[in-house]
C-alpha positions as YAML, in Angstrom:
chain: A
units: angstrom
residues:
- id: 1
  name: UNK
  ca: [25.02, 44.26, -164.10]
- id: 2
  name: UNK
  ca: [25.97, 43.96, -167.59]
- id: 3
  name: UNK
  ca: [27.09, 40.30, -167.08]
- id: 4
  name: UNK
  ca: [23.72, 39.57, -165.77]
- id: 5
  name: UNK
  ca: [22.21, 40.71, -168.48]
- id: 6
  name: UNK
  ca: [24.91, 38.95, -170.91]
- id: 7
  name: UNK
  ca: [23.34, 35.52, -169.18]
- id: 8
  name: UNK
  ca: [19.76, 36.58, -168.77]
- id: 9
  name: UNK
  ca: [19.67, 36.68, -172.60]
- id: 10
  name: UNK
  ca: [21.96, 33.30, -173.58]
- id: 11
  name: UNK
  ca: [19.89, 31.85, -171.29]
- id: 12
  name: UNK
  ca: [16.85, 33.18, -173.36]
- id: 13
  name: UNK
  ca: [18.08, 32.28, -176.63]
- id: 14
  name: UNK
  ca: [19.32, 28.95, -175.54]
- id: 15
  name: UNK
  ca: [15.72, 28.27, -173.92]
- id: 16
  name: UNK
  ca: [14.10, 29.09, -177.12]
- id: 17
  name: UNK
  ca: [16.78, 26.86, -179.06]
- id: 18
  name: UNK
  ca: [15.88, 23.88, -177.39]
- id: 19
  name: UNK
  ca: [12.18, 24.20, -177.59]
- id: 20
  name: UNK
  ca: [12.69, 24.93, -181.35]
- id: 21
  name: UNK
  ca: [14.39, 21.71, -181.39]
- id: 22
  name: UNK
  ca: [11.66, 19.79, -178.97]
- id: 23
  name: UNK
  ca: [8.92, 20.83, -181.30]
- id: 24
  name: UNK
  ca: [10.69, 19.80, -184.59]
- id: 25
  name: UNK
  ca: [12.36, 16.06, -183.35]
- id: 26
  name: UNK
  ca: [10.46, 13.19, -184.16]
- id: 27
  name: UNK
  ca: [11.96, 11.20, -181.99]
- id: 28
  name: UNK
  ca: [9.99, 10.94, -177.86]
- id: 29
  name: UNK
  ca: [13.08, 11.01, -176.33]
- id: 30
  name: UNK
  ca: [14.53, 13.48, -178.01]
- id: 31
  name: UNK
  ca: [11.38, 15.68, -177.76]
- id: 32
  name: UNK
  ca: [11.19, 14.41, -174.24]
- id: 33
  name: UNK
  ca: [15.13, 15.81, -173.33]
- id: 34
  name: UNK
  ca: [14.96, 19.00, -175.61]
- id: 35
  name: UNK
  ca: [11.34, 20.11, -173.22]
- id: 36
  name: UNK
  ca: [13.39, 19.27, -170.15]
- id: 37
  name: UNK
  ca: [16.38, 21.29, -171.02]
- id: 38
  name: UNK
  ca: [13.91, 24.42, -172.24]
- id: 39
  name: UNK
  ca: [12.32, 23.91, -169.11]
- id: 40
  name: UNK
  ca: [15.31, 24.39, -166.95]
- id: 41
  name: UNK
  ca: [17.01, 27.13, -168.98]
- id: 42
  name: UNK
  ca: [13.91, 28.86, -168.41]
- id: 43
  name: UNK
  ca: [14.19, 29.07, -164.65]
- id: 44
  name: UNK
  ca: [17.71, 29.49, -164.67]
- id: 45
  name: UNK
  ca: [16.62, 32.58, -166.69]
- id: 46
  name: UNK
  ca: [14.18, 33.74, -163.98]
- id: 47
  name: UNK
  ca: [16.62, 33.40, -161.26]
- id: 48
  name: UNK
  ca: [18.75, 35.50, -163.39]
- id: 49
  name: UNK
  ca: [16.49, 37.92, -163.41]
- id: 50
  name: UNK
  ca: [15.49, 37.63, -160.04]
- id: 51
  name: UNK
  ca: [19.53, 38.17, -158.79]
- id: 52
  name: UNK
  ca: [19.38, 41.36, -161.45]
- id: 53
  name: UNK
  ca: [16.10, 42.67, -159.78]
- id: 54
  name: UNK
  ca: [17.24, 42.55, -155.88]
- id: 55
  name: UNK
  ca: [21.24, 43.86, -156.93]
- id: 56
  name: UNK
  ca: [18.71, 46.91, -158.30]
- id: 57
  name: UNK
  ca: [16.63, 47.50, -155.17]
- id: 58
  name: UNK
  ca: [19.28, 46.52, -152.84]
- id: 59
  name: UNK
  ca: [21.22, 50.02, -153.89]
...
């Protein structure tokens, strides 16, 4: 369980990274690529959390 949580909070911080760095680049594509790549760390959090959830109720 402890590697789930390990993920669940990269996952976090590397969500929050990239939004950080969507909402400071100038540049549309960059701004564009950084949201998508939030975006998708952010679910692959959830689904983290989600696994981490049914291990718990599953015992």
């Amino acid at each position: 369980m402890r590697d789930y949580q390990t993920q669940l909070e990269k996952l976090r911080k590397d969500a929050a990274e990239c939004a950080l760095i969507r909402d400071l680049a100038t540049d549309k594509a960059k701004q564009e690529l950084f949201g998508r790549l939030a975006d998708h760390l952010s679910v692959l959090a959830d689904q983290v959390e989600a696994a981490m959830h049914e291990r718990k109720t599953a015992r």
